[in-house]
C-alpha positions, 0 to 999 in steps of 0.5 A, spaced: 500 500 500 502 506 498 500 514 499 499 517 493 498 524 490 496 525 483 494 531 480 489 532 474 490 538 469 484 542 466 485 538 459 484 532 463 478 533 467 474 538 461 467 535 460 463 531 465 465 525 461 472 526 462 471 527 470 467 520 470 473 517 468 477 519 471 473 518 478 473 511 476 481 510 476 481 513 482 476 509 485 480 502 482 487 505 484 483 506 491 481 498 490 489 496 490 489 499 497 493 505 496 491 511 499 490 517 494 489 525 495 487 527 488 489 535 486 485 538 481 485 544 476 479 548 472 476 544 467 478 546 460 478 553 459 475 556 465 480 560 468 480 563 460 473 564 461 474 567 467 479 572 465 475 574 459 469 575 463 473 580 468 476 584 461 469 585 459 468 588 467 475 592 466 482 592 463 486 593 470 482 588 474 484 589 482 488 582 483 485 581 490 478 580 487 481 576 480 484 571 485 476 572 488 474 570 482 479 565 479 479 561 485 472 559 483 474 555 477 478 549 481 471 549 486 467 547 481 472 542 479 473 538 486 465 538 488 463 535 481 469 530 482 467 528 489 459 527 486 462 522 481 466 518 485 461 517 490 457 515 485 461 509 484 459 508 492 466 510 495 468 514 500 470 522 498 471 529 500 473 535 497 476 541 500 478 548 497 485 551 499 483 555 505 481 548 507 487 544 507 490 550 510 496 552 504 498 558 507 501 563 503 505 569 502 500 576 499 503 577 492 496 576 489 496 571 482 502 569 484 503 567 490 508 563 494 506 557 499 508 558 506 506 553 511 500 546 509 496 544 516 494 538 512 490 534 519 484 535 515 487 531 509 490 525 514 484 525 518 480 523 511 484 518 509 483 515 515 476 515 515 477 511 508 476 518 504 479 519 496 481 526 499 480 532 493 484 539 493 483 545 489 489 546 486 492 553 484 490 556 490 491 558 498 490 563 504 494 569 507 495 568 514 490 574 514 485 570 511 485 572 503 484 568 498 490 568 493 492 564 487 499 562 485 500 563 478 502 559 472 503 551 473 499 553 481 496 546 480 502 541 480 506 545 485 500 545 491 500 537 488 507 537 490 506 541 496 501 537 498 505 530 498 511 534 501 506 535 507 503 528 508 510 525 506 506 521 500 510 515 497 509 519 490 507 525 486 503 523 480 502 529 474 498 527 470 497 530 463 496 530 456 502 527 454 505 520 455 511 524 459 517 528 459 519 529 451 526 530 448 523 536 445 515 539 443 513 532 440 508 537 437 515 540 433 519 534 432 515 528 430 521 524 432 522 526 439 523 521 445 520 520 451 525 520 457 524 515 462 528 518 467 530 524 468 534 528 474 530 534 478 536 539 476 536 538 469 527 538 469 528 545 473 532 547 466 527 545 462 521 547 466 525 555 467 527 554 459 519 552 456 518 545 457 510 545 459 509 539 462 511 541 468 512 548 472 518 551 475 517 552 481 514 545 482 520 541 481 524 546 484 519 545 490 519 537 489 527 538 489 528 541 495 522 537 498 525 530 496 518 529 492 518 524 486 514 526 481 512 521 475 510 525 469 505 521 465 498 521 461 492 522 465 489 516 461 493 510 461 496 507 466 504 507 461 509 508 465 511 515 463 517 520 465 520 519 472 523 526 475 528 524 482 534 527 486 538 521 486 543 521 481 541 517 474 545 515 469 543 521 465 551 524 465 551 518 459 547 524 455 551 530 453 544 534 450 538 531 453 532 535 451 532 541 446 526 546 449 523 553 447 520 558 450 514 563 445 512 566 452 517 571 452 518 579 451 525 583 449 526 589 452 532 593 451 534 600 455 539 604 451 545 610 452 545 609 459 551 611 464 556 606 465 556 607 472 555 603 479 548 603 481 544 603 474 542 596 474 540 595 481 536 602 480 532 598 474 531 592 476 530 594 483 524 597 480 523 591 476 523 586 483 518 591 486 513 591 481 514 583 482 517 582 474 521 575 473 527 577 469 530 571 466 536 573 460 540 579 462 545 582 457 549 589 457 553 591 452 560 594 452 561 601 453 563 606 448 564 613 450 561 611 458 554 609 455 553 602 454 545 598 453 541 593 456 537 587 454 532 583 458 527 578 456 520 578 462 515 573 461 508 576 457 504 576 463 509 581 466 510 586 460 505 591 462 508 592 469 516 591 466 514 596 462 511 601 467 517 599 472 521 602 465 518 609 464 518 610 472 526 609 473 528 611 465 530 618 466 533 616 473 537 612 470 538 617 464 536 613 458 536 616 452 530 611 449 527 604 451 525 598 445 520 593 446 520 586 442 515 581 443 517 576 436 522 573 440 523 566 443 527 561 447 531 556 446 535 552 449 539 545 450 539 541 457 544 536 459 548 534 465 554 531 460 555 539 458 559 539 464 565 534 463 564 536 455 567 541 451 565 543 445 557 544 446 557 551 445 560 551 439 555 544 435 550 549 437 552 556 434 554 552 427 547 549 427 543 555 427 548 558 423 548 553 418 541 554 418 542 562 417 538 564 424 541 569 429 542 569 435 540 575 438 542 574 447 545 569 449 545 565 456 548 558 460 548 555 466 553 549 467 547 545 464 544 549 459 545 553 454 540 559 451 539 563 446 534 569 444 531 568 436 527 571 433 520 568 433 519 565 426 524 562 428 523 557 433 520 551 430 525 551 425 531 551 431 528 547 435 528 541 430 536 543 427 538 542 434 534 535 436 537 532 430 544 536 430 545 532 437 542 525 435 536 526 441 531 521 436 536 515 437 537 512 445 
């Protein structure tokens, strides 16, 4: 008998027939004589639908009452789950996040989890319950509801069986697994069996949508295995671990790429001490992620600097730009939203020389720029323009051989 976590995205329970399937094969694992907590999302597109309905209230909606309104989307989720699963006589309860006790920091839509009182959770499970939580959402100490943002389903799920010590965090999607690109870009692309944490917390940083950052960032730190897999199969799919796998076989084990970024970049400033810390601190205020930074080199004390946000920031890092440009003293800023991300991922990058430059001749050959340009000890990215990304990320798979084994 084993505890487990397994979590359902919004594709995976869109319609009452999906959520009847799936109540079902909780209910058979239930029989095997395991103990399962079940995290779900909104089905299908209701969070959109409900981001629509409040831009036709207004185009600034307040982000207390957006989490008000987005957190009703998983409610719905979980009673209709709980109702179908009792139908099939066994034993279910739902609870919302305030419930189960998620306490969160205040940042309104994108909160971070701070402490889970899951006595509920436990105690329900003794009392032969499948235990349904909404996933995405949490409290402040204070009492407001809040949500966590991109990828808030998976990383409650991880959360959730870190508090209770589950044996495994299932994540269930519309993919068999972790892939060694987008399958829906490279036909060839492979499903990797086991990957480490450390490498699927690049990918995920990188554009790999099967998994969010912060949930394998919070498994890592947490000592949580996830199994990656399809919601309707019982296919083993990608298992994501701590320990040490024999990946570093592998010099390049994924290609990714990420269409969800914005370039902005802040010409003829100072090339003095304390303008970068004066932008970025705005930019940190104004709760931006900055990922890829460059700045240029000087020429007659004036230098540039380029930085790529994530879309759903653009407005606010835009804000934070007008707000400090003449404090900083720039003579002009430009905004590029046709960019995209791509990257290669691999432990091997460590011990073998020469990654870099397969790289850049790859795309060259192929005659695409590289605008910006990022590593890390195990990945390499690079800013393109836009068109470009599917072309690049089917260049790169074949170029390191990711379709063979």
């Amino acid at each position: 008998m084993a505890l487990v976590v397994t979590k359902y995205g919004g594709s995976s329970v869109a319609t009452p027939d999906h959520i009847k399937k799936i109540a079902q094969r909780l209910v058979e694992r239930k029989h095997t004589g395991d103990d399962v907590v079940v995290i779900v999302s909104a089905m299908g597109n209701s969070t959109d639908e409900l981001l629509d309905l409040a831009d036709e209230i207004t185009d600034h909606p307040n982000e207390r009452e957006l989490d008000m309104l987005l957190t009703t989307g998983e409610q719905v989720t979980i009673a209709l789950l709980a109702m179908a699963i009792q139908d099939l006589d066994q034993k279910a309860i739902s609870f919302t996040g305030l419930q189960v006790g998620i306490v969160t920091d205040s940042a309104h839509n994108k909160a971070k989890i701070l402490a889970i009182d899951a006595d509920c959770v436990k105690k329900a499970l003794e009392n032969g319950h499948i235990v349904i939580i909404a996933g995405f959402q949490g409290v402040t100490s204070s009492g407001e509801i809040t949500t966590l943002g991109r990828g808030g389903s998976d990383t409650t799920a991880i959360a959730i069986a870190a508090a209770i010590a589950a044996d495994v965090c299932d994540i269930n999607t519309d993919v068999n697994g972790v892939y060694t690109a987008d399958p829906n870009v490279v036909e060839d692309a492979r499903k990797i069996d086991t990957i480490s944490s450390e490498e699927m917390l690049e990918m995920a940083a990188s554009g790999a949508g099967v998994l969010s950052m912060r949930s394998v960032e919070y498994a890592r730190n947490h000592g949580v295995t996830i199994h990656c897999r399809n919601s309707f199969t019982d296919e083993p799919g990608t298992i994501v671990t701590g320990e040490e796998t024999d990946m570093e076989q592998a010099i390049v084990s994924a290609v990714t790429h990420d269409t969800n970024d914005a370039k902005i970049t802040i010409r003829g400033v100072e090339d003095r001490p304390g303008i970068a810390a004066t932008l970025f601190g705005a930019l940190a205020d104004e709760n931006v992620n900055v990922d890829m930074v460059i700045q240029n080199i000087s020429e007659e004390g004036l230098t540039d600097i380029s930085f790529t946000v994530p879309h759903e920031d653009l407005s606010r890092a835009q804000a934070a730009v007008v707000a400090v440009k003449d404090e900083i003293g720039a003579r002009t800023w430009v905004l590029d939203e046709d960019v995209a991300k791509i990257s290669i991922i691999g432990a091997g990058m460590r011990t073998h020389p020469g990654v870099t430059s397969q790289m850049f001749r790859a795309l060259a050959d192929e005659g695409i720029n590289i605008d910006l340009i990022s590593t890390s000890p195990i990945r390499l990215s690079c800013i393109i323009a836009l068109e470009d990304a599917p072309k690049a990320v089917r260049v790169l798979h074949k170029a390191f051989e990711l379709e063979q084994e």
